[in-house]
N, C-alpha and C positions, 0 to 999 in steps of 0.2 A: 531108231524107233524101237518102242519093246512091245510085248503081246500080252498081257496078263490073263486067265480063266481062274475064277471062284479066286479072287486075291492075291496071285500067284503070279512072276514071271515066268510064258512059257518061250520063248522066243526072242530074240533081240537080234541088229544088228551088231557091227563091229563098231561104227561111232558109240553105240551107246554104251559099249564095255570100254573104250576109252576114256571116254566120260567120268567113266566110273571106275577107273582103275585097276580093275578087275578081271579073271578071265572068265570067260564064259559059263561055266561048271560052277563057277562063285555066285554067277548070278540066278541063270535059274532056279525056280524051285523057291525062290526066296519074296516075299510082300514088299513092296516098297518101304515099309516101316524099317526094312532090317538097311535100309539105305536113306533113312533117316533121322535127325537130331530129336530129343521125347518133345520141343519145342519148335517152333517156328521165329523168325526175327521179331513177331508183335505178340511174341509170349501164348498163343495159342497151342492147346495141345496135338500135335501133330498127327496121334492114332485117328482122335474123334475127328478130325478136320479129315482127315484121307477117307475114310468112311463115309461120309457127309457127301465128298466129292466122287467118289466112284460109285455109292448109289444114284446120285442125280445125273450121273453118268448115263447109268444102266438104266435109268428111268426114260431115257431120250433125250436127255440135256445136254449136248458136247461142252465141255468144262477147257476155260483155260486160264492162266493159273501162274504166278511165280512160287515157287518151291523152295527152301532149303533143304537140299541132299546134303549127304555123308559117303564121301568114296570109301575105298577098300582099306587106307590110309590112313581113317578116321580123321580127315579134315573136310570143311564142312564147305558147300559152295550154293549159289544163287543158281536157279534154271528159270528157262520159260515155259510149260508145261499144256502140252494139249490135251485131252483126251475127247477118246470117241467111242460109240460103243458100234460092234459090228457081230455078222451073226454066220457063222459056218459050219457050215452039216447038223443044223437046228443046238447048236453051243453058241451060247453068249460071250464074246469076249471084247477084250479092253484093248482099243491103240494109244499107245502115246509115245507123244515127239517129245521129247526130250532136249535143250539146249542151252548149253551154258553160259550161263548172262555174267559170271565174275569179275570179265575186264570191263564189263558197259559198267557194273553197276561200282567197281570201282572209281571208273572216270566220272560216273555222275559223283563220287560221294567228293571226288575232288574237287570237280565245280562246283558243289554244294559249299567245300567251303571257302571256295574263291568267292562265290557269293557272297557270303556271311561276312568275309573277309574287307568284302566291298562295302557292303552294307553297313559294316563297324567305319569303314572308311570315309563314307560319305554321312552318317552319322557326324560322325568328329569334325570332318571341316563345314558341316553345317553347322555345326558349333560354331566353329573359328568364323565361320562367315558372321552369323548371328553376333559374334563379339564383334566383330572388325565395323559393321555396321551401326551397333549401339555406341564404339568411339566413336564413327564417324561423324553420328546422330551430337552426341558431345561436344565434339572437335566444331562442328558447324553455328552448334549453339552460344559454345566460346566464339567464334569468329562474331557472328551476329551482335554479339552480344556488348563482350570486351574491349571488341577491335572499333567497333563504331564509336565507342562512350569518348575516348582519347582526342576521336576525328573531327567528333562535333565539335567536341571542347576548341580544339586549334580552327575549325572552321570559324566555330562563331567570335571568338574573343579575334581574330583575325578584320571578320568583317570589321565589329565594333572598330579597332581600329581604322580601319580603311574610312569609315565613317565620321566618328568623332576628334581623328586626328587629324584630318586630311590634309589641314593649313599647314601642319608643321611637317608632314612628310613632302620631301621634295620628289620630283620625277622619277630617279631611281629607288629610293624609300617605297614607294605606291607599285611601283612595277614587281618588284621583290616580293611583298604583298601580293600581290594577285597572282603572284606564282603559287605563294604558298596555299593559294585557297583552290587554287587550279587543281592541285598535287593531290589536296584533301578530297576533293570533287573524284577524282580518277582513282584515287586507292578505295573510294567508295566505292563506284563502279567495278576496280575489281573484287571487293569483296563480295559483291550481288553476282560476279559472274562466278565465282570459285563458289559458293554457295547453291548457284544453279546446276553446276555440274555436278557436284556432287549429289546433288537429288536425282541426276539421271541416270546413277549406276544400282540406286538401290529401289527407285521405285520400282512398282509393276508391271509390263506391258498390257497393255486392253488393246485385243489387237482385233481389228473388224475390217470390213473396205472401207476407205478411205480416197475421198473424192481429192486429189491432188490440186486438178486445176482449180476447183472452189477454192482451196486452201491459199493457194500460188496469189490467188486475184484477189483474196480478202490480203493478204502480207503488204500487196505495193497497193491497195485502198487505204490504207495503214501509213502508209511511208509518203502516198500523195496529199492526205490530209495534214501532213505535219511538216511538208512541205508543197504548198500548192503552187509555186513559180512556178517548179519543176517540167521541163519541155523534155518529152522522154518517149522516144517510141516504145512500145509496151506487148509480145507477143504472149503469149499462155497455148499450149495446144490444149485443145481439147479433150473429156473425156480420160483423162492420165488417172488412174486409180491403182491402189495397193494394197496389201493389208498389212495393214499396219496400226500403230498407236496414234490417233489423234493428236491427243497433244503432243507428244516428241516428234512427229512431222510436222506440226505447225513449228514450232522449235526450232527443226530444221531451215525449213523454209523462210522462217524471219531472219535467221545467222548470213542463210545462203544469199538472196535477195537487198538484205541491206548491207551487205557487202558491198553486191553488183552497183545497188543505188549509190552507197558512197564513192566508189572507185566510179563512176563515173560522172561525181560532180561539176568536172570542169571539162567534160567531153562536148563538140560540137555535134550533133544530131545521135545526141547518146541513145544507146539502144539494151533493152534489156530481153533474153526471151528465154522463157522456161516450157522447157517440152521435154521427149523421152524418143525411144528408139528402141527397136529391138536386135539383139545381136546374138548370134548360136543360141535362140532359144528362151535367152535372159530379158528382161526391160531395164536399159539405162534412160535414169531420169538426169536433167541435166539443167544447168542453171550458166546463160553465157552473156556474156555485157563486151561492150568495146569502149571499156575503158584503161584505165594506165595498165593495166597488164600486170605481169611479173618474172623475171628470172628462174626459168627452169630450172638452172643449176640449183636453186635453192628450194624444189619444190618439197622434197622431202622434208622440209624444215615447217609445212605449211599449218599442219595437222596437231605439234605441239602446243602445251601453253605456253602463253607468255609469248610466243615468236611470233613479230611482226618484222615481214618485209618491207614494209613504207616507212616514210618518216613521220613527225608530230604534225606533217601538213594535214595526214586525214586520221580521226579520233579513230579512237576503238583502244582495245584492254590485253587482245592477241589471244582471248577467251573461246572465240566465237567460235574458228572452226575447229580447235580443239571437241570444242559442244556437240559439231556435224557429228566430226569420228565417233563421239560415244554414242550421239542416238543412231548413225546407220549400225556402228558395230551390236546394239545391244538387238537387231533388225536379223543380225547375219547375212549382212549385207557389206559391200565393199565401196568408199570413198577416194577418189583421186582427183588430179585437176593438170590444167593443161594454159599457157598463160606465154604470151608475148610481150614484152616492155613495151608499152604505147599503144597496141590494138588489142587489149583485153584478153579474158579470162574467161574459161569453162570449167565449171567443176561438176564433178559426175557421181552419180551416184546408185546404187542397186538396192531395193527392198525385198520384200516376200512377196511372191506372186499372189492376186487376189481371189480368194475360195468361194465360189460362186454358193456355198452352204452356210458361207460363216453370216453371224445374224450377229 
């Protein structure tokens, strides 16, 4: 603490001649000026501004304040600076706390440019994103584009044959044939699904509540209309909402459900049901069928492309739940599943909890 009267230090403690480097007999007697730079850091002159501040002082205003001081040393440092004005034996004089901010205000100027430093950082790979998406955007339009032109070609001059030759192809001839148009058909397919995925890592999310079980019971209204033999018990819980993106949870739920639908085409009193649970706190949403099941040992293989556990008896491209993973991960959500060979399959999954504000 120091004391000043008519501009003058009369009085101090001993931190504050620490402070200042100083002994005591150096300091009084002497104006704050003689312990300060002719400047301040934002280039102000530092007499006028001291003046400014200890009249509004002396007016009734207690003043507080960062300072650049000058110890005894001539090296210059940052404070935090109080003042106050107080009155004894009818003399006006000045308190001020004094305290030195050098290490704060060095660690701010370090995270300042940790900051800066981030800021240049996420700058640049918002670049790299920005490029990596405009190939991808490329990359996608080649696939659509170039990959198809080849497929049609061999599909259709394929048919033609199948049609206009058909006399002179014999039973193996025609078989051959219709593999090759099978082949064309399915590399189509995956070209549509390596196309769709790809649109899921760079779209937007629009994320709002999202009514689950509507979405679950339009998927297999979907899946019974294009197949209506279909004898299927059918559960949906109620009420299952999230917040999340519409259409990448419908996305979800058609991948998930026409799974469950196909893996249990040749089940007797096949059973499909989608509902949810809560667990420490979280909601697991969950999709379970009792159909052919799957080999745990390989479950971790589930979620890639391209890997499929079954064979060419039930269709599909090995796309699908690759798809899951990217719309729960894009969710910050987590995907797993759990499967028996012959008594079906559960896969589970976790969204973002639903914000009863969000509109």
């Amino acid at each position: 603490m120091l004391t000043l009267r008519d501009g003058r230090f009369t009085d101090c403690n001993p931190k504050a001649l620490e402070i200042f480097g100083c002994e005591r007999d150096a300091l009084l007697g002497k104006t704050p000026m003689d312990f300060s730079p002719p400047q301040q850091l934002d280039g102000a002159d530092s007499s006028v501004l001291a003046r400014k501040t200890i009249d509004a002082t002396l007016a009734g205003s207690p003043q507080s304040f960062e300072w650049l001081h000058r110890r005894a040393d001539g090296s210059n440092f940052e404070a935090d600076v109080h003042l106050t004005a107080v009155t004894l034996d009818g003399e006006s004089y000045l308190q001020g706390h004094v305290r030195d901010i050098s290490e704060r205000k060095a660690i701010e100027k370090e995270l300042e440019g940790y900051r800066k430093g981030l800021e240049e950082l996420v700058a640049l790979r918002t670049r790299e994103l920005e490029t990596a998406n405009h190939e991808l955007e490329s990359f996608s339009y080649s696939v659509s584009h170039d990959l198809r032109s080849p497929l049609r070609a061999i599909n259709g001059y394929s048919s033609i044959l199948r049609e206009d030759y058909a006399d002179v192809l014999d039973i193996t001839g025609a078989a051959y044939l219709q593999r090759i148009i099978g082949a064309t058909n399915r590399m189509s397919s995956l070209i549509d699904g390596l196309l769709a995925l790809s649109r899921l890592g760079s779209s937007a999310l629009q994320t709002k509540p999202v009514d689950l079980s509507a979405a679950a019971e339009s998927s297999l209204s979907r899946l019974q209309e294009h197949d209506p033999e279909r004898k299927i018990k059918i559960v949906i819980h109620p009420g299952m909402t999230s917040a999340s993106d519409s259409h990448f949870t419908d996305v979800l739920l058609d991948n998930l459900i026409g799974n469950a639908w196909k893996f249990t085409a040749q089940t007797t009193r096949a059973c499909i049901e989608v509902g949810s649970s809560e667990e420490s706190g979280e909601t697991v949403f969950f999709v379970r069928d009792n159909g052919v099941g799957f080999d745990m040992a390989y479950a971790d293989k589930l979620f890639g492309v391209f890997q499929r556990l079954h064979g060419e008896e039930h269709e599909g491209t090995g796309i699908g739940l690759a798809t899951v993973k990217r719309v729960v991960e894009r969710h910050g959500g987590r995907v797993w599943a759990e499967g028996v060979v012959g008594e079906g399959a559960c896969f589970y999954f976790t969204l973002g909890a639903v914000d009863s504000d969000a509109s």
